[in-house]
C-alpha positions in Angstrom: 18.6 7.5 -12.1 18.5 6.7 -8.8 19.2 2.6 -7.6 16.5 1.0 -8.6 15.3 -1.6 -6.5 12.4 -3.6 -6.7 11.3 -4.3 -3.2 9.1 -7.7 -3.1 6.4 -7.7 -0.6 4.8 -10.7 0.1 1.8 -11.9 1.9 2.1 -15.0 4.2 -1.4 -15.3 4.9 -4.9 -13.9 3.7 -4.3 -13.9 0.6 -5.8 -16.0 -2.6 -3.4 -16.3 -5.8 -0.7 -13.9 -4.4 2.4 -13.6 -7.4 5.3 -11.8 -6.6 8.9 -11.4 -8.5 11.8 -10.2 -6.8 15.0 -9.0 -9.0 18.7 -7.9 -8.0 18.9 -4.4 -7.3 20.3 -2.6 -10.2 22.1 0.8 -10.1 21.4 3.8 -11.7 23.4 6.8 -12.4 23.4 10.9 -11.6 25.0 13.6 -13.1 27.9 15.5 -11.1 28.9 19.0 -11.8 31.7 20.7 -10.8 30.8 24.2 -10.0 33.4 25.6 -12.7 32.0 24.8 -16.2 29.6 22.3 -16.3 26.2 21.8 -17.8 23.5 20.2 -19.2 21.6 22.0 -22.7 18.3 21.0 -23.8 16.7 24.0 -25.7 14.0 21.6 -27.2 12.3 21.6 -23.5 11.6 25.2 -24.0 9.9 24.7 -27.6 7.6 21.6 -25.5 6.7 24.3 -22.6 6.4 27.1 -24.6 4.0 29.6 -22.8 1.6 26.8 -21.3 1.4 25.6 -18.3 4.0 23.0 -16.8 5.5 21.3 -14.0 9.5 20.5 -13.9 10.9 18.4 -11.1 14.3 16.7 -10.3 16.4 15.4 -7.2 19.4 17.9 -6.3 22.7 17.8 -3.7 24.5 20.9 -3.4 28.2 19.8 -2.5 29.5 23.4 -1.2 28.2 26.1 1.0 27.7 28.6 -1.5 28.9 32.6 -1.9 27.0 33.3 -4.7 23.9 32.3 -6.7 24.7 28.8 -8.2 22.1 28.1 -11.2 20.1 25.0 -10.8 18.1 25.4 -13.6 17.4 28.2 -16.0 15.6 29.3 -19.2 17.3 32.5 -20.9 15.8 34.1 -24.0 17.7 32.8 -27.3 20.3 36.4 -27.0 21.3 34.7 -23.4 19.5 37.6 -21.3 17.4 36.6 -18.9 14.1 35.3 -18.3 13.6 32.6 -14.8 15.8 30.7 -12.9 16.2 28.8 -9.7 19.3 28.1 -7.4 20.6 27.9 -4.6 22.3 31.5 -3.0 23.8 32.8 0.1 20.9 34.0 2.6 21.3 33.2 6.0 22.8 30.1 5.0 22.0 28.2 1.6 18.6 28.9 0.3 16.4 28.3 -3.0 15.4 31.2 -4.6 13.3 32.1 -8.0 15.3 34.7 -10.2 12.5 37.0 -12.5 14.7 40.0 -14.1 11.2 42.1 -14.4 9.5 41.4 -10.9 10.7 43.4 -8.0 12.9 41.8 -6.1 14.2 40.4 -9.2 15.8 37.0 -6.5 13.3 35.9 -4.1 14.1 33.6 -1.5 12.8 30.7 0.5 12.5 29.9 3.9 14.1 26.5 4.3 17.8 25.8 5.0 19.6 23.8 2.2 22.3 21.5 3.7 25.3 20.3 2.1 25.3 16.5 0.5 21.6 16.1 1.5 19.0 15.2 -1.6 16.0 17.0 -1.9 13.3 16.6 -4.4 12.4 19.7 -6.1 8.7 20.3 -8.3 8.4 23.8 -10.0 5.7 24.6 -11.4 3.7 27.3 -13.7 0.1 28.1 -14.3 -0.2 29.8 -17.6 -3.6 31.3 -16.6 -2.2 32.9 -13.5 1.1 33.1 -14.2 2.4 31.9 -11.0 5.5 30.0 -10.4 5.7 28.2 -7.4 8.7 25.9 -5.6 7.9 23.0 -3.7 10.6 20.9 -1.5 9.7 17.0 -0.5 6.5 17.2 -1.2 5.5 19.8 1.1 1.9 21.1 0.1 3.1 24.6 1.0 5.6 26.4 -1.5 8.8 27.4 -0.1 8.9 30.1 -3.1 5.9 31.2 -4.8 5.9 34.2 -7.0 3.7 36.0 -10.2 5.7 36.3 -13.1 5.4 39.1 -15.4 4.5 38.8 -18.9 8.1 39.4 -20.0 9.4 36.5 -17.9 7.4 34.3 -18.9 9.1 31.0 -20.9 9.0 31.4 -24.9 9.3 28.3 -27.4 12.8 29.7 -28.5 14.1 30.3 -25.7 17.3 28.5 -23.8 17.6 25.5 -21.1 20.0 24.4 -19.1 20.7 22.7 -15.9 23.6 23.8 -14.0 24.1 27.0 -15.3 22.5 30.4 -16.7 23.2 32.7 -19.4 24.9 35.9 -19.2 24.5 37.1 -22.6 26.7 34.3 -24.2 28.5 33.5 -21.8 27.7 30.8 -19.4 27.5 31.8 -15.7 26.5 30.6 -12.5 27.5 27.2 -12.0 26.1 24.6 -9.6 28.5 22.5 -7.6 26.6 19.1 -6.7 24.4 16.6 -8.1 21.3 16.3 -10.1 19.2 12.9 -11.1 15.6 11.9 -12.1 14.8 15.1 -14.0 10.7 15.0 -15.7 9.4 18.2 -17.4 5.4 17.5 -17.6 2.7 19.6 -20.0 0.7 20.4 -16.8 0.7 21.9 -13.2 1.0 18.8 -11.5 -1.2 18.7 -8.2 0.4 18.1 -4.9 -1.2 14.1 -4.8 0.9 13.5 -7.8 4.0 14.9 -7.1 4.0 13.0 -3.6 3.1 9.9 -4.7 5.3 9.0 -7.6 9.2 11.7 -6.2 10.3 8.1 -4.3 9.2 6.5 -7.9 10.1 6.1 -11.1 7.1 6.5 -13.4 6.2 5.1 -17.0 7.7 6.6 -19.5 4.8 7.1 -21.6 3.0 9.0 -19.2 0.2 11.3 -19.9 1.5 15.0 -20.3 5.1 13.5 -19.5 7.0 15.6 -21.9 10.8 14.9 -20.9 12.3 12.4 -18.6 15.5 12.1 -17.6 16.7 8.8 -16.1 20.4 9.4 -16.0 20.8 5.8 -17.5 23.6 6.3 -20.5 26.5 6.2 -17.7 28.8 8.0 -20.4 29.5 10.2 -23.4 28.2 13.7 -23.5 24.0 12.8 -24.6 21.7 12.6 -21.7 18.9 10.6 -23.4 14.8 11.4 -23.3 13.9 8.6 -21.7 10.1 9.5 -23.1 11.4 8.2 -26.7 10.1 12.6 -27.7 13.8 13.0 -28.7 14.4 16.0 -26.7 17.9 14.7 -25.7 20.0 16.7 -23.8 23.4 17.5 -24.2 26.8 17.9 -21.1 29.5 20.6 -21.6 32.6 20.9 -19.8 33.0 17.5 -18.6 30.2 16.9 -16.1 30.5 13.4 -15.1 28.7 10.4 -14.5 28.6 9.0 -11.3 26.9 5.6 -9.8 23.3 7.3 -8.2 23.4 7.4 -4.0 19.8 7.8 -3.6 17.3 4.3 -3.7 14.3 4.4 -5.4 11.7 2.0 -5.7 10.3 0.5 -8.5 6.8 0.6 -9.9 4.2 -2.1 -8.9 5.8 -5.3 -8.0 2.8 -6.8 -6.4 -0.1 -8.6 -7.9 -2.9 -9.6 -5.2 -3.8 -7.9 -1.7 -5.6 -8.9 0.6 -9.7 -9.0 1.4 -11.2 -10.2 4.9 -14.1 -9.8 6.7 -15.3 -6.7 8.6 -13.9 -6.9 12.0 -10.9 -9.4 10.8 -7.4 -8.9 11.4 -5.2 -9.0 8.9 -2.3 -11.6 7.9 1.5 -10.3 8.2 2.9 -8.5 5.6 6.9 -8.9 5.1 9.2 -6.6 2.7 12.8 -8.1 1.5 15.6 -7.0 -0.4 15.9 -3.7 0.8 19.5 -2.6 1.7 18.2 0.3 4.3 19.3 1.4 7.4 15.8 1.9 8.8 12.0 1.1 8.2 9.0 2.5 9.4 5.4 0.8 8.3 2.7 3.4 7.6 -0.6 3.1 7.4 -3.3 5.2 5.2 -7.5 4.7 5.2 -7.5 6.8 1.8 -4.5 5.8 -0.1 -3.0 9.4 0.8 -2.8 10.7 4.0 -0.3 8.9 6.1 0.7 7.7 9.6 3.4 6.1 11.1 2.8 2.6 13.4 4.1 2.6 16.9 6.9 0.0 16.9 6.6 -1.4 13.7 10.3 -1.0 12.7 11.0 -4.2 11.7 10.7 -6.4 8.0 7.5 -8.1 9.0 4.3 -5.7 9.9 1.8 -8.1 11.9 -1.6 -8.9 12.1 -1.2 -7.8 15.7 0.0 -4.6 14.8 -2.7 -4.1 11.6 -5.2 -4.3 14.8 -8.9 -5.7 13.7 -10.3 -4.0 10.8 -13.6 -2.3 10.0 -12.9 -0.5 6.9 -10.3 -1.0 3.6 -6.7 0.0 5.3 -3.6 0.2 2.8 -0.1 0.2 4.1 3.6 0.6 3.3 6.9 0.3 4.5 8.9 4.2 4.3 12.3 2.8 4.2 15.5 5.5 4.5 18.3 4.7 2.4 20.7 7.0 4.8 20.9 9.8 2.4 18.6 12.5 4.1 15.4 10.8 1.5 13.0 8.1 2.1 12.1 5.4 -0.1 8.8 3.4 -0.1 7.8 0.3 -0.6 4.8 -0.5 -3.3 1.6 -0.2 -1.3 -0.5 -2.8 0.2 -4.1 -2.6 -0.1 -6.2 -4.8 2.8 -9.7 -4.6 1.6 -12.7 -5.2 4.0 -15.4 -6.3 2.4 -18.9 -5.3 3.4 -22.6 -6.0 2.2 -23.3 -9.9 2.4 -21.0 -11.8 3.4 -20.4 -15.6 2.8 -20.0 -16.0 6.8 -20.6 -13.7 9.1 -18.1 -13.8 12.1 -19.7 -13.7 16.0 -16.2 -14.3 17.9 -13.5 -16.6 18.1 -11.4 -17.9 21.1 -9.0 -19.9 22.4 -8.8 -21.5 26.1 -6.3 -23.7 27.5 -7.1 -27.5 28.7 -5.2 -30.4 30.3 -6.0 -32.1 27.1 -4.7 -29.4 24.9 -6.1 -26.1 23.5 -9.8 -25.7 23.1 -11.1 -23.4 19.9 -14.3 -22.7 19.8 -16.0 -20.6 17.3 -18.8 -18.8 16.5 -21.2 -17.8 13.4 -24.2 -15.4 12.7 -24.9 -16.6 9.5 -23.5 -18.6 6.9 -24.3 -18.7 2.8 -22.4 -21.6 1.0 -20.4 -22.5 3.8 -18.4 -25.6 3.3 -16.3 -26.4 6.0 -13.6 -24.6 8.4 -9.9 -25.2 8.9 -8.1 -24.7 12.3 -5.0 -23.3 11.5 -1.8 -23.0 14.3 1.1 -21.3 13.9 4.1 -20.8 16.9 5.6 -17.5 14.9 2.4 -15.9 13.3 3.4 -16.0 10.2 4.0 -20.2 8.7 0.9 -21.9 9.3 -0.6 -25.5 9.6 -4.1 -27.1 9.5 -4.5 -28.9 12.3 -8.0 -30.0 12.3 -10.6 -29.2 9.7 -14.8 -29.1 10.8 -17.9 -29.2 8.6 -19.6 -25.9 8.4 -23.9 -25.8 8.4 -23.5 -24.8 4.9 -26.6 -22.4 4.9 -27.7 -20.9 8.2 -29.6 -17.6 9.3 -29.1 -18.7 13.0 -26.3 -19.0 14.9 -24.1 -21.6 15.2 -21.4 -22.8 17.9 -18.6 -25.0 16.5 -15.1 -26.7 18.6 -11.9 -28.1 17.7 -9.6 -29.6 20.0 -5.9 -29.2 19.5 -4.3 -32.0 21.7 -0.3 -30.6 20.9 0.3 -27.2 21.2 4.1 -25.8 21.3 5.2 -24.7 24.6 5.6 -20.9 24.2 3.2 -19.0 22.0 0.5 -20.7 19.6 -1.0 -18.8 17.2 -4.8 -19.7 15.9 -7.1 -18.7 12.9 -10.1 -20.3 11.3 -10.0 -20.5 7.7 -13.5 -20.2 6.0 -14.1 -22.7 2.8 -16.7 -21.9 0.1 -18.7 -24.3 -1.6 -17.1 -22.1 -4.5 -13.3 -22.6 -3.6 -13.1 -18.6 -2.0 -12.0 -18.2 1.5 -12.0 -15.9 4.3 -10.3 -15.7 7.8 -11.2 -15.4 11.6 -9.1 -12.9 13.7 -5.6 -14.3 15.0 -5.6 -15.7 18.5 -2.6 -15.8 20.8 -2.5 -18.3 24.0 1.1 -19.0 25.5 1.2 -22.5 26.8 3.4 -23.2 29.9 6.2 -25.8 29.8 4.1 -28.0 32.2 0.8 -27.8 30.6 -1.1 -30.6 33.0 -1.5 -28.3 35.6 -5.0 -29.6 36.2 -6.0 -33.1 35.5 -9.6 -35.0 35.7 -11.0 -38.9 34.9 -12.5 -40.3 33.8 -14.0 -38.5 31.4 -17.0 -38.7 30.7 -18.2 -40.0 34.6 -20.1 -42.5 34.7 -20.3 -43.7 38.8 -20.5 -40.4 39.9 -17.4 -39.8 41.1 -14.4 -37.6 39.6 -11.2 -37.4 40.2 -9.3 -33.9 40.2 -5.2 -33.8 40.2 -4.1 -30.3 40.5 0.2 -29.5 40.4 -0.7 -26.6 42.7 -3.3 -25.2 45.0 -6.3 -24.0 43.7 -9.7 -22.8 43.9 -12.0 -25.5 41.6 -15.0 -24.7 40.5 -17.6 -27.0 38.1 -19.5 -24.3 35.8 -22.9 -25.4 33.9 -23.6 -24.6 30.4 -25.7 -22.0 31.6 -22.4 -20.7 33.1 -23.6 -21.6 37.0 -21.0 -22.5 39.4 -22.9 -25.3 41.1 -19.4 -26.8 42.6 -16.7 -24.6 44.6 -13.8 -25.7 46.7 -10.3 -24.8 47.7 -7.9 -27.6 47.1 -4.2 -28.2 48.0 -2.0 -29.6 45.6 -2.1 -33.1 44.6 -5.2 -36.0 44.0 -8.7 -35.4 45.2 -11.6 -37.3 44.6 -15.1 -35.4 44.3 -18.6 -36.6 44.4 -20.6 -34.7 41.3 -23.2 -38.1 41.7 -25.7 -34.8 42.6 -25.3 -33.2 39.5 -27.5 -33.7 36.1 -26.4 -35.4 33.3 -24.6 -33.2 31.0 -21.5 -31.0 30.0 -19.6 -29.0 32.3 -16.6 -27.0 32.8 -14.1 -27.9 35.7 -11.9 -24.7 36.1 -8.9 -24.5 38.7 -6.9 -21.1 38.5 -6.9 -20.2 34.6 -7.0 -23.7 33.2 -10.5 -25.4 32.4 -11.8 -28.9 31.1 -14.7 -29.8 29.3 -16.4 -32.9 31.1 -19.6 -35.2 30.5 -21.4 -36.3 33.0 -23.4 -39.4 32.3 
């Protein structure tokens, strides 16, 4: 079987009850054929298929520019004449190709190139009402070789199978120089959806219709084992070896919670380890099948920032390539957006820089069971503090302004989110907030605060244009100052709250 490798994902944020296990990679093996006299026998898949429909698919490497047809697989009729087969053969370079002794041509070819020491998944599969046999590469939706098979070529209980090889008569013929791993024989066609979601996977051996699977996992001896527990064991001839697999796969499910936020919410990081890749590329999906690549998000840790705000259920997942012409993937990540009623309903959320630190302030529609919130900070965007925590209005079908103050933010980037408490213990999140914070944060200073003479005092570390901004948002003071202590008379002014803005730094100031 291919390495197996469980690659944990984990959730540093969003998340309630998140588990995740992590285990050493462990390796698996493939089988290696030499291109003289090796094979693999397992005539007990042909009494499974019989004449009903099925799907066969397996991972190949072809290890030699070939000159003739070189048998991948093959059934042959129990006197070793011939029935189907697939290969690779010599047309305009190395090509897959269906063999059917009564159709005319009897060898039809595909389109795509086959190169040398590259993987590529292979799912054949035959509809029993139709009769036709179709060859799909990677998980392409279009076949690269689809054919109709006559009656006579179509696969009997007691007929032959083999990998690596066909029949010519009794004599075996045709061999395949390369490697084969991860070989499944299922009662069904399986539909496109299936076959792309689970070739990077291994799947449960006890799946529905799963007739054969081979894992590659004995490592020696001459029986290749039915990992299904069906007993349809195959069986190697003329020393086809075992060799330590080349291609990663991933393992099934490895994580147990995902996330839920709010409509309109961005997401918290998700971060992928222990993968030994040589590249990663996050994808994202809005129905769990079609999928798109991420601009720039190459890296172990996908970000809120690069999730973007959400308006509907988004799942993700990291494509990581293992260097051997295939892609693994990581387990998927389901971020669901919840609609309908909502505990709180989310108005906006921002941050705004103050000579007395960094000013949240919040806003709420309504709110059903609200407890309190939490102002979180963070300086990377992913490990998180609470750094002040105010009491919510609990039930409320207005809306409703809140603040928190932070009075030490890191010089660089600071990172903010509300957390929403329950009454019941459940939780939800703000968007993420990003303000960079200059080394010399007191670029504007006033006192005192509140004023209670009349008179305020302004120092500014630069020139500036200072305004004094209402609550009604009215500038009703304006000036141009030079750098350094000024005193202004706001005796004029009614009592109140107002904002004293110089450049893009403002302060919140009473005026009694």
């Amino acid at each position: 079987m291919k390495k197996h490798l469980r690659s944990t994902v984990l959730f540093f944020a969003f998340i309630t009850g998140l588990t995740c296990s992590a285990q050493d990679a462990r390796w698996g093996y493939q089988l290696s054929f030499d291109g003289t006299n090796d094979y693999f026998a397992a005539n007990t898949v042909s009494a499974a298929v019989g004449s009903n429909s099925w799907t066969i698919e397996f991972w190949f490497r072809s290890s030699r520019t070939v000159t003739y047809t070189e048998s991948i697989l093959a059934f042959n009729p129990s006197d070793g004449t011939n029935r189907i087969e697939i290969g690779v053969g010599p047309s305009s370079g190395n090509k897959m190709y269906i063999y059917s002794p009564n159709s005319s041509p009897g060898t039809l070819y595909g389109s795509a190139a086959i190169s040398t020491n590259t993987w590529y998944h292979v799912a054949l599969t035959f509809n029993s009402g139709t009769r036709a046999i179709q060859l799909y590469l990677n998980g392409s939706t279009t076949p690269d070789v689809v054919r109709t098979l006559p009656a006579a070529d179509v696969v009997q209980s007691t007929d032959k199978f083999s990998l690596g090889q066909e029949w010519d008569n009794t004599t075996a013929s045709g061999f395949f120089a390369g490697q084969l791993d991860e070989v499944r024989v299922w009662n069904s066609v399986r539909s496109n959806t299936q076959l792309v979601d689970n070739q990077y996977r291994q799947v449960p051996t006890n799946s529905s219709g799963l007739l054969a699977y081979y894992k590659m996992t004995n490592n020696t001896g001459t029986t290749v084992t039915d990992n299904t527990g069906n007993g349809r064991n195959g069986t190697l001839v003329g020393g086809t070896a075992w060799q330590v697999s080349a291609v990663t796969k991933n393992a099934n499910g490895t994580v147990s919670a995902n996330q839920s936020i709010n409509e309109d919410t961005q997401p918290a990081d998700i971060t992928i380890s222990n993968y030994p890749y040589t590249g990663i590329l996050w994808q994202r999906s809005t129905d769990n099948n079609t999928w798109s690549g991420i601009g720039g998000a190459t890296a172990g840790t996908l970000t809120g920032a690069q999730m973007g705000v959400l308006s509907q259920t988004t799942y993700y997942r990291a494509r990581l390539d293992n260097g051997y012409g295939t892609y693994d993937y990581s387990d998927v990540v389901t971020a669901t957006v919840l609609t309908g009623t909502l505990p709180v309903h989310w108005l906006g959320f921002s941050a705004r820089q103050q000579a007395q630190g960094i000013l949240l302030s919040w806003s709420t529609a309504t709110e059903e069971g609200s407890k309190h919130f939490d102002v979180e900070h963070s300086t990377n965007g992913s490990s998180w503090s609470r750094v002040a925590t105010i009491a919510a209005s609990g039930n409320s079908t207005t809306v409703q302004q809140y603040e928190a103050l932070h009075a030490s933010p890191a010089s660089g980037s600071n990172y903010y989110r509300i957390r929403q408490i329950d009454a019941d213990g459940k939780h939800s999140f703000s968007k993420v907030v990003l303000i960079a914070v200059a080394t010399n944060r007191n670029a504007v200073l006033v006192y005192p605060n509140p004023v209670v003479n009349g008179m305020l005092y302004v120092k500014l570390e630069e020139a500036a244009g200072l305004r004094i901004v209402n609550m009604s948002g009215l500038t009703v003071v304006q000036k141009s100052l030079a750098a350094g202590l000024h005193n202004l008379s706001v005796a004029h002014l009614p009592r109140g709250s107002y904002w004293v803005k110089a450049g893009d730094m403002a302060v919140k100031v009473l005026i009694r």
